[in-house]
C-alpha positions as CSV (number, residue, x, y, z in Angstrom):
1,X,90.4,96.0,91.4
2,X,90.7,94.1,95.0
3,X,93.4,94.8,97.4
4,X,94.7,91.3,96.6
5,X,95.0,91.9,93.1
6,X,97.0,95.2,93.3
7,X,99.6,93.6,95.8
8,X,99.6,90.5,93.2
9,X,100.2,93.1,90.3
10,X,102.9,94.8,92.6
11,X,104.6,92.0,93.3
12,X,105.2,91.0,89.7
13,X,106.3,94.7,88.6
14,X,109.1,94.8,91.2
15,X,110.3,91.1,90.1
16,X,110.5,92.6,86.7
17,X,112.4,95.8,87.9
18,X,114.7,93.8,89.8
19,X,115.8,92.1,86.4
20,X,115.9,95.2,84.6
21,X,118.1,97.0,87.4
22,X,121.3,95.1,86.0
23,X,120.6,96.5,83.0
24,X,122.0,99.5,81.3
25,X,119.5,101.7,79.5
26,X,116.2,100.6,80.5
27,X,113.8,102.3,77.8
28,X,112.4,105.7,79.1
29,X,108.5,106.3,79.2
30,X,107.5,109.3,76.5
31,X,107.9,112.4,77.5
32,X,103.7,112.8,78.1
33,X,103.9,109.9,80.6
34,X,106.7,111.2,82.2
35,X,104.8,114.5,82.9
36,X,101.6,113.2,83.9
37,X,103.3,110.3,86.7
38,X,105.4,113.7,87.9
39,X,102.3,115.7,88.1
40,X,101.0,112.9,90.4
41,X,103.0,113.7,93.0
42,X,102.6,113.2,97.0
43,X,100.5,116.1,96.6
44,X,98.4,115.0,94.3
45,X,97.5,111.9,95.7
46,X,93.4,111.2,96.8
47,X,93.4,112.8,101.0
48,X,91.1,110.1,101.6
49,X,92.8,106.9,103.3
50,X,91.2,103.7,102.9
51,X,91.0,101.5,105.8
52,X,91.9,97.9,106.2
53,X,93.1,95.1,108.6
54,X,96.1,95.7,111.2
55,X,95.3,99.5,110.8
56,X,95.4,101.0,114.5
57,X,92.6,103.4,114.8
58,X,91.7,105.9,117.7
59,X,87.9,106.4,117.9
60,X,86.7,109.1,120.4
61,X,83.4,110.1,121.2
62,X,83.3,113.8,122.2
63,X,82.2,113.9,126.1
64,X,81.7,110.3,126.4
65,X,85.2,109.1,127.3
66,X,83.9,105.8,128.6
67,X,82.9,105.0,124.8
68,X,86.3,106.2,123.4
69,X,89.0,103.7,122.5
70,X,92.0,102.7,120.7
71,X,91.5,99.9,118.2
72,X,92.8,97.4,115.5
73,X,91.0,96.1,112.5
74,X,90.6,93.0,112.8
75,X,91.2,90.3,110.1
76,X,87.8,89.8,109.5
77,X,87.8,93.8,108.7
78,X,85.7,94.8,111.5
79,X,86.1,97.0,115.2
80,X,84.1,96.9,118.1
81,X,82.6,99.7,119.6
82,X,80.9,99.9,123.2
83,X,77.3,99.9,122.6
84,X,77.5,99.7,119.4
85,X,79.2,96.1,118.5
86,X,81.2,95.0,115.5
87,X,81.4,97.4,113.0
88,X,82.8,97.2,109.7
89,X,85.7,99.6,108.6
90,X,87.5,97.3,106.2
91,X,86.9,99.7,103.1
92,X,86.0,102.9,104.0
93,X,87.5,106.4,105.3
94,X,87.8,107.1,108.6
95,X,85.1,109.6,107.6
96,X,82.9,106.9,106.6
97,X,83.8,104.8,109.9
98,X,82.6,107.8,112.0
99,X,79.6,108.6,110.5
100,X,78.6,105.0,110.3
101,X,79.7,104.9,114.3
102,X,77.7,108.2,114.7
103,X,74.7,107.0,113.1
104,X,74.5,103.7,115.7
105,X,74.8,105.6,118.4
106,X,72.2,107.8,118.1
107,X,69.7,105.4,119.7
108,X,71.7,105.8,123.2
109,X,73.2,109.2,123.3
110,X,72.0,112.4,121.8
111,X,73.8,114.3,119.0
112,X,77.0,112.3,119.1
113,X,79.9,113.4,118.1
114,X,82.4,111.1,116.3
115,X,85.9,111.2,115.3
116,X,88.2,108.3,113.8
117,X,91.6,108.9,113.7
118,X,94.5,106.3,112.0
119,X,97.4,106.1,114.5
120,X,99.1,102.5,112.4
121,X,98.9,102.5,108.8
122,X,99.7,98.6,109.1
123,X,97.3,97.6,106.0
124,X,99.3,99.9,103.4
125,X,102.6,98.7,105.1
126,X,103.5,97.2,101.4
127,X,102.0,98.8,98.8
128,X,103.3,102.2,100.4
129,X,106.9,101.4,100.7
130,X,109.8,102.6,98.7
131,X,112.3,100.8,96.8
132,X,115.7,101.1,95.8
133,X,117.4,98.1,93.7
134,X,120.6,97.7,91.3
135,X,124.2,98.6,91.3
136,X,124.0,99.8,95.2
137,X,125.7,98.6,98.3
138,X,122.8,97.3,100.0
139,X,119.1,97.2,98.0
140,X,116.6,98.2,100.3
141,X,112.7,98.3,100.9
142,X,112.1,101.3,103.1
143,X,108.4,102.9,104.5
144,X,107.3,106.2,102.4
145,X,108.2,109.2,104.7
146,X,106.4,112.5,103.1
147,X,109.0,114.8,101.3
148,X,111.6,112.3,100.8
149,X,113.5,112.2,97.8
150,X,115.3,110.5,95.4
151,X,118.7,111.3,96.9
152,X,117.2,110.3,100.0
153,X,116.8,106.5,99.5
154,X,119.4,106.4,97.4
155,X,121.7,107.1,100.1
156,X,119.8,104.9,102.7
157,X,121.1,102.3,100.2
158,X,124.6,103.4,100.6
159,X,125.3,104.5,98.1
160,X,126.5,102.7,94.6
161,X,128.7,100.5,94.5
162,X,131.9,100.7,92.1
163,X,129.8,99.5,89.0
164,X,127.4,102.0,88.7
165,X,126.2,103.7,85.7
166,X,124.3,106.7,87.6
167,X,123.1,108.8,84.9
168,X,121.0,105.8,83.6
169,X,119.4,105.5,86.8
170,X,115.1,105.4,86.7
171,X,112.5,105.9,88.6
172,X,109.9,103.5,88.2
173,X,106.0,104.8,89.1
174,X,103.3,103.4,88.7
175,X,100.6,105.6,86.8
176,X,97.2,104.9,85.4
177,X,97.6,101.6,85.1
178,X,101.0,101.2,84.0
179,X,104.4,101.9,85.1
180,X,106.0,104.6,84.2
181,X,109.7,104.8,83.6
182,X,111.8,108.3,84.5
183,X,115.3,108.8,83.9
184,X,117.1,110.3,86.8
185,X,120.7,111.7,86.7
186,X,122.1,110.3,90.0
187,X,125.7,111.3,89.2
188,X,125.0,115.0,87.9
189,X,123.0,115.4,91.6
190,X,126.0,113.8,93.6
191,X,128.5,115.6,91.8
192,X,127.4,118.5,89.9
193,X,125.0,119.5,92.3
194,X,121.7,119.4,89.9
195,X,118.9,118.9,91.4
196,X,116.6,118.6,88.6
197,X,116.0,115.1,88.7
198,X,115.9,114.8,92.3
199,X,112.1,114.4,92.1
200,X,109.8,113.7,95.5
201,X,109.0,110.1,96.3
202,X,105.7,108.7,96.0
203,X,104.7,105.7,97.9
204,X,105.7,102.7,96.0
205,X,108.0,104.0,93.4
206,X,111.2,102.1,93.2
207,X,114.8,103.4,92.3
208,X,116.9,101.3,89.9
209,X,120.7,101.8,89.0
210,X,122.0,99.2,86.5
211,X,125.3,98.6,86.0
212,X,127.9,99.9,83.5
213,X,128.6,98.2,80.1
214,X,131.7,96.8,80.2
């Protein structure tokens, strides 16, 4: 599926979470679902980060400091590289970048060595931020920070507000092509202290608390 797609199919899913967020009792996922979108955790996500425009990368060529640089990709998807020209990144790892880098400049230095390194993750800037919507004092859209949790952005929302239903909060994820809804127990963690539905953020998951049924 194309990058433009995905953000298309993004955008729609938090439009629809935002409706739902007002809502008490948005249905859970089954059980299996639930367990398979935990399992995919931040830890469990692919190591290998896909390049794209307004990514800032670092390329350094080892001993040949007059060829090392610090980059964007450009719209057009491409860097340039002393000696080497325009080379396109748009779509690969940094792994791939280097070698590809590595490989061109083989016909003006011997055995070079090649490293790529991301310093601005600017192309996932969206599709790897964290959302919390609902019954809060301020709904927010924050960048994914590894080992955050739920009570994390929760409170970078400040909080809920006085209409709240916090045990009927969920924690949308998207999983296999669908999104996957998990119940979490906001007001058992703020005040009992239970921490088993503080789960760990993945990038793009969104936190909704709907409002009590009055």
């Amino acid at each position: 599926m194309s990058e433009k797609h995905k953000r298309l199919g993004f955008g729609i899913m938090i439009s629809a979470l935002v409706a739902l967020a007002g809502c008490s009792g948005t249905p859970v996922s089954s059980q299996s679902d639930i367990e398979r979108a935990l399992a995919s955790g931040p830890d469990a996500m692919p190591d290998d980060y896909v390049l794209g425009p307004t990514d800032v990368l670092t390329v350094s060529v080892w001993r040949n400091d007059d060829l090392s640089l610090s980059v964007p990709v450009r719209p057009d998807g491409k860097i340039s590289v002393p000696l080497v020209g325009d080379v396109m990144a748009n779509g690969r790892t940094p792994e791939e970048l280097s070698e590809s880098i590595r490989s061109s400049l083989t016909e003006y230095i011997r055995e070079p060595q090649v490293s790529v390194v991301v310093t601005s993750m600017g192309s996932h800037e969206f599709t790897d931020r964290v959302r919390v919507t609902g019954a809060v004092r301020q709904s927010i859209s924050t960048p994914y920070r590894q080992g955050m949790t739920v009570l994390d952005i929760f409170l970078s929302a400040g909080g809920a507000n006085e209409f709240a239903a916090l045990n009927e909060s969920r924690l949308h994820r998207e999983s296999n092509g669908k999104v996957i809804s998990i119940p979490v127990r906001l007001r058992d963690i703020l005040t009992e202290g239970s921490i088993e539905t503080n789960y760990t953020i993945r990038p793009g998951d969104i936190l909704s608390i709907p409002e009590r049924n009055f």
